[in-house]
C-alpha atoms as one frame of an Amber mdcrd trajectory, in Angstrom:
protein
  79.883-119.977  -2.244  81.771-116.821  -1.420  81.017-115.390   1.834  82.208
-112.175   3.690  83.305-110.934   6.885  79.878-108.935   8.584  81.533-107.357
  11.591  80.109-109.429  14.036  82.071-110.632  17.190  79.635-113.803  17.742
  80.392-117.268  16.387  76.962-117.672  14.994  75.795-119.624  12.241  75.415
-115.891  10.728  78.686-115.276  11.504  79.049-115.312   7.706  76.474-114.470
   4.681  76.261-114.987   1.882  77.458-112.330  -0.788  73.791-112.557  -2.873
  72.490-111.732  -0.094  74.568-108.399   0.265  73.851-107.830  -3.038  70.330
-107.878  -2.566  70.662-105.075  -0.338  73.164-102.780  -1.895  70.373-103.848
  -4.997  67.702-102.198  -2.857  69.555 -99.505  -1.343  71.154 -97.734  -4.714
  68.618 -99.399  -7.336  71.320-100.908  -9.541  72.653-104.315  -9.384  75.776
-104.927  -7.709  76.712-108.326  -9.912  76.524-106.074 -13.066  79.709-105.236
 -15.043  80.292-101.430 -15.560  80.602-100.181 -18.626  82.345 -97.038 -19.464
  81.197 -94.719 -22.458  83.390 -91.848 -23.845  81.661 -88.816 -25.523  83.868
 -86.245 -27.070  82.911 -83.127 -29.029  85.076 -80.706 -31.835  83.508 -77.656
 -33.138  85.122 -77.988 -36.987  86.128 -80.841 -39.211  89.754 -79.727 -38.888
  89.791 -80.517 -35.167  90.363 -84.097 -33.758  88.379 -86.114 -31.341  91.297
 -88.478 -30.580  93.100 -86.175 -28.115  90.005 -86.158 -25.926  89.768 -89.513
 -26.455  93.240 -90.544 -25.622  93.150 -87.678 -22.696  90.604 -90.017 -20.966
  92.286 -93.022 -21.493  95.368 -91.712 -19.944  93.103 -91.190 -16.918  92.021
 -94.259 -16.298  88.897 -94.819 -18.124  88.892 -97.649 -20.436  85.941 -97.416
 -22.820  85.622-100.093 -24.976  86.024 -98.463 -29.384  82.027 -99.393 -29.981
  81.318 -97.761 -26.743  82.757 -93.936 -27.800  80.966 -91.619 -29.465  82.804
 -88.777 -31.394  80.883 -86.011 -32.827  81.503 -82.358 -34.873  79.278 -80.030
 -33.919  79.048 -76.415 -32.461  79.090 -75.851 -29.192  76.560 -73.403 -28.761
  74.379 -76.210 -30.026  71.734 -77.579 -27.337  72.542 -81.077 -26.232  69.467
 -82.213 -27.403  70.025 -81.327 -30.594  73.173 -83.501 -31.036  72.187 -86.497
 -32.949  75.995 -88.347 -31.417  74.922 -87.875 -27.614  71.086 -89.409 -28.937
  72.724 -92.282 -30.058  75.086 -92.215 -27.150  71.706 -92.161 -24.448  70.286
 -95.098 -26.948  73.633 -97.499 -26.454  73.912 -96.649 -22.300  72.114 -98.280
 -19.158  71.617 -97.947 -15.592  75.183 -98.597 -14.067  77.017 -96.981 -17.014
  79.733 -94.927 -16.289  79.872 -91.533 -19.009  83.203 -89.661 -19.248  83.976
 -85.999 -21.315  87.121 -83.976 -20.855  84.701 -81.010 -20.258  81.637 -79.418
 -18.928  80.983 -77.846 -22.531  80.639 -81.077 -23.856  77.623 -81.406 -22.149
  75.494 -78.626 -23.199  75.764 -74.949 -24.648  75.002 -73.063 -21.443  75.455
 -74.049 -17.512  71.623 -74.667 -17.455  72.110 -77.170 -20.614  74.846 -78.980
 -18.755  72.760 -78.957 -15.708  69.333 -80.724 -17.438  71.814 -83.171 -18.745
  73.648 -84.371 -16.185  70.469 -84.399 -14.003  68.987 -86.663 -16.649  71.552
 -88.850 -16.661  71.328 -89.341 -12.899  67.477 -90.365 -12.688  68.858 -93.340
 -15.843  71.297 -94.652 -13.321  74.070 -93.041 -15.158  77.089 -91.620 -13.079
  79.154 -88.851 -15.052  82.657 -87.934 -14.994  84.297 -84.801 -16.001  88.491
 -84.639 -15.989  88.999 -81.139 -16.111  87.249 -81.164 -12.382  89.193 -84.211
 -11.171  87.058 -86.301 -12.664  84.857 -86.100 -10.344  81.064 -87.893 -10.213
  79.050 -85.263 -11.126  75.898 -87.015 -10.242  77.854 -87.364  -6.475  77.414
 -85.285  -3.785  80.472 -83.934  -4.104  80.027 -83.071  -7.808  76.439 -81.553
  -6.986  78.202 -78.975  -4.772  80.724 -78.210  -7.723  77.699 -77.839 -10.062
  76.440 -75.865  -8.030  79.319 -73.573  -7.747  79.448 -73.528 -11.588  75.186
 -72.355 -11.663  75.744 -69.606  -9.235  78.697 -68.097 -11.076  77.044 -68.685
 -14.804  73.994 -66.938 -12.994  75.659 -63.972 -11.678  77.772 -63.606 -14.825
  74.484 -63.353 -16.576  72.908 -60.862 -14.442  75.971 -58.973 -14.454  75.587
 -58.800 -18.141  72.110 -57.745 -18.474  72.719 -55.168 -15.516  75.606 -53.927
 -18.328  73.435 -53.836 -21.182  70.692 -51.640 -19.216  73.244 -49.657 -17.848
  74.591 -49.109 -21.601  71.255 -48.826 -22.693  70.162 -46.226 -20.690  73.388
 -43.572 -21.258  73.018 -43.725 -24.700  69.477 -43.031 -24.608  70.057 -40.109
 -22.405  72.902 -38.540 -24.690  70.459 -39.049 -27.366  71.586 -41.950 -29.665
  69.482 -43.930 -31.715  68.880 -47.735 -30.249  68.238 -50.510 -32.456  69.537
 -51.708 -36.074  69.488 -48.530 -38.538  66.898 -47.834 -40.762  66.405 -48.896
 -43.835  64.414 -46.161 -44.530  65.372 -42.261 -44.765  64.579 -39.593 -42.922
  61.728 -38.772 -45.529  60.613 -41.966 -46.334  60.220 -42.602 -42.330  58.161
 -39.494 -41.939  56.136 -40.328 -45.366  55.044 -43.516 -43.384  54.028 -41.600
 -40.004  51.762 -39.617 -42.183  49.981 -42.270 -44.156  49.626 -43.947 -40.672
  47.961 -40.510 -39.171  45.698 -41.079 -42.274  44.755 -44.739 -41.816  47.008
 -46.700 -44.115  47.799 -49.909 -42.726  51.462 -51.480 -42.145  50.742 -54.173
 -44.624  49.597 -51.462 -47.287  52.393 -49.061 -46.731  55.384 -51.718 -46.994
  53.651 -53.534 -50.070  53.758 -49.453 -51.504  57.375 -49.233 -50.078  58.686
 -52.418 -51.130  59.764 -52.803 -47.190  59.320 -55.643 -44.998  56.246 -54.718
 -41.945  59.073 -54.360 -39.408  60.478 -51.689 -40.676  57.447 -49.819 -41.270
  56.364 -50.396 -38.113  60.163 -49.054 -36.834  59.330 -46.213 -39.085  55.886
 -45.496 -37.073  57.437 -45.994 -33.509  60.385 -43.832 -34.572  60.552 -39.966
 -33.429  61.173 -37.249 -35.808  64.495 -35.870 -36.370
């Protein structure tokens, strides 16, 4: 039986335990089991046929990570596509276990959005999965460490976001004040528009007047909430 050194001073028949039993505890303690083998999955994501998986996959490779062929999923797809709506990372969650080890190149390959990549990884964390990401270090994302650097990454995402919106407003707002027109242009013209405000004043409905217009009921209703030129 292999045994291992405990740190104790004493000569004790408990001197030495047994390493089942530490197992037991680390077992407990972290919820996975400590005899298990690790396996390491690779996920990599291009946007367009013409691209090519393989550097991604040979860029994690070269760092380390050996994922067995069966265990790496490749898969074309835009990025601005949810996670959940990539039908390659649903077959990789299907294939993975608690202890499995997850490796991607990037955080984009994890989601659309900081949020997306956020749910993900979290998701990943309560299956027992740990994932790594080599353009931080590689770093353990479900780690402390890698918590505090996804939390970096949230509060930046979140302020660029608010920045943006407090653009738009601002944007918004000026050219509303020098008088521009918001929104998509009309479809209608100036006549037509103030042809529906008048068979509005004289009951008409939206659905009558775009049937009589051959319009869709969003313009005529743009047409109503439109002032007159």
């Amino acid at each position: 039986m292999v045994r291992f050194w405990t740190g104790r001073n004493d000569l004790s028949r408990n001197y030495l335990e047994p390493v089942s039993n530490r197992c037991m505890i680390l077992d407990i303690i972290s919820g996975q089991n400590c005899n298990a083998v690790t396996r390491t999955f690779a996920y990599a994501r291009v946007s367009t046929v013409e691209q090519d998986p393989e550097n991604q996959i040979r860029e994690i490779a070269v760092a380390g990570f050996a994922a067995e062929p069966h265990r790496i999923i490749t898969e074309t797809v835009s990025g601005s596509q949810a996670i959940a709506q990539r039908k390659g990372f649903a077959r990789l969650l299907d294939k993975m276990e608690r202890g499995d080890v997850l490796v991607v190149t990037k955080l984009d390959r994890l989601g659309r959005d900081a949020i997306d990549v956020s749910t993900t990884v979290a998701k990943l964390e309560t299956l027992g999965i740990r994932v790594h990401c080599l353009a931080l270090g590689g770093v353990d994302l479900t780690s402390s460490a890698g918590k505090l650097t996804m939390g970096v990454i949230n509060a930046v995402a979140q302020f660029e976001r608010d920045l943006l919106i407090e653009r738009t407003q601002s944007g918004l707002a000026r050219a509303k004040a020098q008088g521009k027109t918001l929104g998509r242009p009309s479809t209608l013209s100036a006549d037509q528009q103030a042809l529906v405000r008048k068979k509005i004043a004289n009951g008409a409905t939206v659905s009558s007047i775009a049937r009589e217009m051959g319009t869709s009921r969003q313009t005529v209703m743009r047409a109503r909430d439109s002032e007159p030129i």
